[in-house]
C-alpha positions as CSV (number, residue, x, y, z in Angstrom):
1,X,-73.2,132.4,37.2
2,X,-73.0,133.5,33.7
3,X,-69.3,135.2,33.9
4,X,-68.1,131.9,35.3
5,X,-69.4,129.6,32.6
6,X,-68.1,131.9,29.6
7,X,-64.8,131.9,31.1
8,X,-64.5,128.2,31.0
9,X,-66.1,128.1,27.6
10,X,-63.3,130.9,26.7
11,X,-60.5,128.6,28.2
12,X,-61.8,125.7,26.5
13,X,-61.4,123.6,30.2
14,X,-63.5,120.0,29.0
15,X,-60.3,120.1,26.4
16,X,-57.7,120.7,28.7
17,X,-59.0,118.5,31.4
18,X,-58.9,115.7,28.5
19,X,-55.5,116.7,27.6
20,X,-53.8,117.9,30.6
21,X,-52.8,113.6,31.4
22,X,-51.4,112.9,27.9
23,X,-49.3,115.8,27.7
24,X,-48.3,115.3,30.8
25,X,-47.4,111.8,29.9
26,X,-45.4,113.2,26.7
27,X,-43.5,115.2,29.0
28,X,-42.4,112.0,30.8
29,X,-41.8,109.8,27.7
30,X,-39.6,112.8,27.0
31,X,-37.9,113.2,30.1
32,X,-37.3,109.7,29.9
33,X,-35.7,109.3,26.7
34,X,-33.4,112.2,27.7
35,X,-32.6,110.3,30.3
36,X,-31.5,107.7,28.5
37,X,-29.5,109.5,25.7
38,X,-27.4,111.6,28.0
39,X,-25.3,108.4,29.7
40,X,-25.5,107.0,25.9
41,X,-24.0,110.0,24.5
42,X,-21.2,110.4,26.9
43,X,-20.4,106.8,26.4
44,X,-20.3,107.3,22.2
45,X,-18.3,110.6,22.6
46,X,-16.2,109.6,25.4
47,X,-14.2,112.8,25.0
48,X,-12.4,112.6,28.1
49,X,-10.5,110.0,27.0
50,X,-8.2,110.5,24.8
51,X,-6.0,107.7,25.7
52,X,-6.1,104.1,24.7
53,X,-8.3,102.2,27.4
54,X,-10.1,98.7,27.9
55,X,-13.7,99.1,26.3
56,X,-16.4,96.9,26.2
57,X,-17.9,96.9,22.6
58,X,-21.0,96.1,23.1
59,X,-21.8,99.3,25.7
60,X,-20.5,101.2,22.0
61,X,-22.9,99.3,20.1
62,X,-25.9,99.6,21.8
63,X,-24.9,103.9,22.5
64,X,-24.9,103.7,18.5
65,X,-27.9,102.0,18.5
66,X,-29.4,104.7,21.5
67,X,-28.5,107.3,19.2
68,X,-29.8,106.3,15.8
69,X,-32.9,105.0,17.4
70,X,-35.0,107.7,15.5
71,X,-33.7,106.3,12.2
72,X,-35.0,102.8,13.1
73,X,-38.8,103.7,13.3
74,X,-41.3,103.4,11.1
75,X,-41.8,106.6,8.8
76,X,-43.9,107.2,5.4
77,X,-45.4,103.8,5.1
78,X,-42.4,102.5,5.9
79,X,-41.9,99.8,8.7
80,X,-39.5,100.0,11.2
81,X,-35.9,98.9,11.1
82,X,-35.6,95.8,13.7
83,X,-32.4,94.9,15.3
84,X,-31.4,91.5,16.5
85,X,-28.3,91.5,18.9
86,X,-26.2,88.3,19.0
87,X,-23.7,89.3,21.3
88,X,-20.7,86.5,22.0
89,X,-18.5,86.7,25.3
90,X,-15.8,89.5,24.7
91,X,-13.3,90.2,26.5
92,X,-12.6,94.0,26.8
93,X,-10.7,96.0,24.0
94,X,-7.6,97.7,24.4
95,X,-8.8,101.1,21.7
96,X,-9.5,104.4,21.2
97,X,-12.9,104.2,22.0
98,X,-14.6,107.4,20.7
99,X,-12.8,106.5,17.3
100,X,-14.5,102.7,17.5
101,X,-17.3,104.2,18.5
102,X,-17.6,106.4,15.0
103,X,-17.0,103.2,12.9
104,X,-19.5,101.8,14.4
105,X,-22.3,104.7,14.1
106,X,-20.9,104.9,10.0
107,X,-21.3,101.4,10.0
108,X,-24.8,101.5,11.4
109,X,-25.8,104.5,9.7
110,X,-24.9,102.6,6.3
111,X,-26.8,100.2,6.6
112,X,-30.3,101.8,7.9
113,X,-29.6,104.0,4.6
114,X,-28.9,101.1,2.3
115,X,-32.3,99.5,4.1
116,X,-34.5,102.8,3.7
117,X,-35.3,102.0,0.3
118,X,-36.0,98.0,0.9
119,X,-39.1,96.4,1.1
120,X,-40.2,94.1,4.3
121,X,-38.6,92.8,6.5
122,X,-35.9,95.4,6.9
123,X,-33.9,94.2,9.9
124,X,-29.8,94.3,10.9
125,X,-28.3,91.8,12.7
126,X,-25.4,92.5,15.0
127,X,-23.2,89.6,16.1
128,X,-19.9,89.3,17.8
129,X,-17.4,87.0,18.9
130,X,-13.9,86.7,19.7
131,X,-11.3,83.5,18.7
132,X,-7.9,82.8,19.3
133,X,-5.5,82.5,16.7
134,X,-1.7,81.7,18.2
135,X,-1.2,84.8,20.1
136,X,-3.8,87.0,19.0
137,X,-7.4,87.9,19.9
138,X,-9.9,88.8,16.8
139,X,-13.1,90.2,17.5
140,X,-15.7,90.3,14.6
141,X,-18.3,92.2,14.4
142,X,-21.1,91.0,12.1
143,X,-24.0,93.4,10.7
144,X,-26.6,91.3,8.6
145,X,-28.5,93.8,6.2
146,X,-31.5,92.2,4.9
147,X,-29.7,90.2,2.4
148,X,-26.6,92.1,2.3
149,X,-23.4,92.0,4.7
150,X,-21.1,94.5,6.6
151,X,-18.4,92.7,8.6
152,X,-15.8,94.8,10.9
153,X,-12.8,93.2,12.6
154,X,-11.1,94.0,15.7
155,X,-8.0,92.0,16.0
């Protein structure tokens, strides 16, 4: 049948057939990373709380780190930015945690734009830990920069 063959010349159907599972997958990869951002973003913003309240840090961290993720891959011959967590045991922290949250995505942001520029290896290294000092608590946060360092103290 003559018609039947030009029209799947026309709609071009050995393409799609080829095509059809990878865009499909894209769609999930997609889906999937929306999936992920959505709880991350809530977390980061956490508008509806406007009143001091126990955090855990490192759930602001890694939202940070969710959100800037883009900013760590490779682009223009450039390699990617690794991260290397080092996480201590932390208690939670009494703060205002969409304001913690925003020093840490300046702090973050910082250094992936001081690294943009750099040669290999380009990598930040987050640590934390806590000690006790008398009556007090402090809670360091460390960011490594490929040579150069950010530090950020909780106390």
């Amino acid at each position: 049948m003559p018609e039947i063959q030009a029209a799947i010349e026309e709609m071009e159907l050995d393409f799609m057939k080829e095509d059809l599972p990878k865009m499909i997958s894209s769609m999930n990869m997609g889906a999937n990373r929306i999936r992920e951002i959505v709880p991350s973003l809530r977390n980061f913003s956490r508008l509806d709380e406007a009143q001091m309240k126990a955090v855990d840090i490192h759930e602001g961290i890694d939202s940070t780190l969710l959100i800037l993720q883009n900013r760590l891959k490779p682009k223009s011959g450039a390699p990617e930015i690794t991260v290397v967590k080092n996480y201590g045991d932390l208690p939670l922290v009494e703060c205002y945690a969409c304001g913690l949250n925003q020093v840490f995505m300046n702090i973050i942001a910082n250094a992936i734009d001081a690294l943009d520029k750099q040669p290999p290896p380009r990598s930040i290294v987050i640590k934390t830990a806590k000690s006790i000092t008398g009556d007090r608590i402090l809670i360091s946060s460390l960011f490594i920069v490929s040579g150069g360092t950010f530090a950020c103290s909780l106390a």
